[in-house]
C-alpha positions as CSV (number, residue, x, y, z in Angstrom):
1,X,-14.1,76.9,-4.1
2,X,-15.6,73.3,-3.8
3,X,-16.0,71.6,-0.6
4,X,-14.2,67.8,0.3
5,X,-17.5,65.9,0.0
6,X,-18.0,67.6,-3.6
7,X,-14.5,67.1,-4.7
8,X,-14.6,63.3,-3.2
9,X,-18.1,62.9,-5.2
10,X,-16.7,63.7,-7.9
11,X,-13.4,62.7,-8.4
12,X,-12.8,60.0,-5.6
13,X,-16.2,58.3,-5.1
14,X,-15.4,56.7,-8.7
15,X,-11.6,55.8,-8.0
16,X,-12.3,54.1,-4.6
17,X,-15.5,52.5,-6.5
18,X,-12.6,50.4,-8.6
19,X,-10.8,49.6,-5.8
20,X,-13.4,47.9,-4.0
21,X,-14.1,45.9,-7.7
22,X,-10.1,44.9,-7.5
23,X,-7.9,47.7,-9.3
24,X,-5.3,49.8,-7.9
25,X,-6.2,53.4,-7.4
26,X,-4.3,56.9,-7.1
27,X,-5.1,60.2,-6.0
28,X,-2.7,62.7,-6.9
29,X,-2.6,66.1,-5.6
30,X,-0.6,68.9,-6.6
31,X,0.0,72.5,-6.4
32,X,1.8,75.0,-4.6
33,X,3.1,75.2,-0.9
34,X,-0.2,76.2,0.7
35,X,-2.7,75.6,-1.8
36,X,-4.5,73.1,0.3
37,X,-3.4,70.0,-0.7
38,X,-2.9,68.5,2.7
39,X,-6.0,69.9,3.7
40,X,-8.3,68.5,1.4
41,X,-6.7,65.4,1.3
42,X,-6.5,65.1,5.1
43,X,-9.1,68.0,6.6
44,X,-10.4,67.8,10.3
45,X,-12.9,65.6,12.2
46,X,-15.2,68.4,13.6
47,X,-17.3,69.4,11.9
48,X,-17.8,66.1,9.6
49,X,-18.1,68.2,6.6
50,X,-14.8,69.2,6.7
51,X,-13.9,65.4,6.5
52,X,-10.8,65.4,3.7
53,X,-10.5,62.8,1.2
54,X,-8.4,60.5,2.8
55,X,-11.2,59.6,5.7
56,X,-13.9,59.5,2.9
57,X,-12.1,56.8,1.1
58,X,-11.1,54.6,4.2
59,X,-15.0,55.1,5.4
60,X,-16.6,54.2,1.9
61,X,-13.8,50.9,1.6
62,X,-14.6,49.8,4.8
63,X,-18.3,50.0,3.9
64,X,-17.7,48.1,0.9
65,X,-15.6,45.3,2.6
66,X,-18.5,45.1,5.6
67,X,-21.1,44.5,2.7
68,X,-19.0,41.9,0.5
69,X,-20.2,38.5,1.4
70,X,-17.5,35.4,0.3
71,X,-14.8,37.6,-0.6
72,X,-11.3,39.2,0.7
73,X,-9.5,41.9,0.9
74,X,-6.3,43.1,1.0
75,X,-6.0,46.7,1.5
76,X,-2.7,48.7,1.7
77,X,-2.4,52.7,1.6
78,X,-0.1,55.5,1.4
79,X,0.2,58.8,2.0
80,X,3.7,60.4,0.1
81,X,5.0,63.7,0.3
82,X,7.1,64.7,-2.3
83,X,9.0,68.2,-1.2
84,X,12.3,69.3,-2.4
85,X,12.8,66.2,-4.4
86,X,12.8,64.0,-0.9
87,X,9.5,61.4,-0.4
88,X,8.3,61.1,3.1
89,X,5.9,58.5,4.4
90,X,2.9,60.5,6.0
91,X,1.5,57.3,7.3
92,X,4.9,55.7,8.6
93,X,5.8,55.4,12.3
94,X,8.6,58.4,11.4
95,X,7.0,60.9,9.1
96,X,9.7,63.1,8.9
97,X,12.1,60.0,7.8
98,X,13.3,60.6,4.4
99,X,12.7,57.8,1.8
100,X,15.0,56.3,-1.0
């Protein structure tokens, strides 16, 4: 019932706050096939609203990082899908690749 930019407010804003301070930083969703995971953690470009969580985060870290004066970053991310005990890679060049 709550929109991305509530649930990234909420939950998110905080979590990506610590990474930009230097600590490692997880979102986790779960639920059933169709719940809206992907959605929420992905959602669509127009209208910006709709923005998931996913673009939020890279948007607020790359604020951070643009305002930090003296200091460097190192900034890795991923995006797993865990479905019928197989992990996927949602950000790899192969996304339907099956991980170890």
């Amino acid at each position: 019932e709550h929109s991305t930019e509530h649930i990234y407010n909420e939950i998110a804003y905080p979590l990506v706050e610590g990474v930009t301070e230097g600590y490692n930083g997880t979102i986790f969703a779960y639920g059933q096939t169709g719940s809206g995971k992907s959605f929420t953690m992905q959602g669509v470009v127009d209208p910006s609203s709709q923005k998931g969580i996913i673009p939020r985060a890279f948007e607020h870290i790359f604020e951070s990082i643009q305002c930090a004066e003296s200091a460097k970053f190192l900034l890795r991310a991923s995006y797993l899908e865990i479905y019928n005990e197989h992990v996927r890679d949602l950000l790899g060049a192969d996304t339907k690749q099956k991980l170890e």
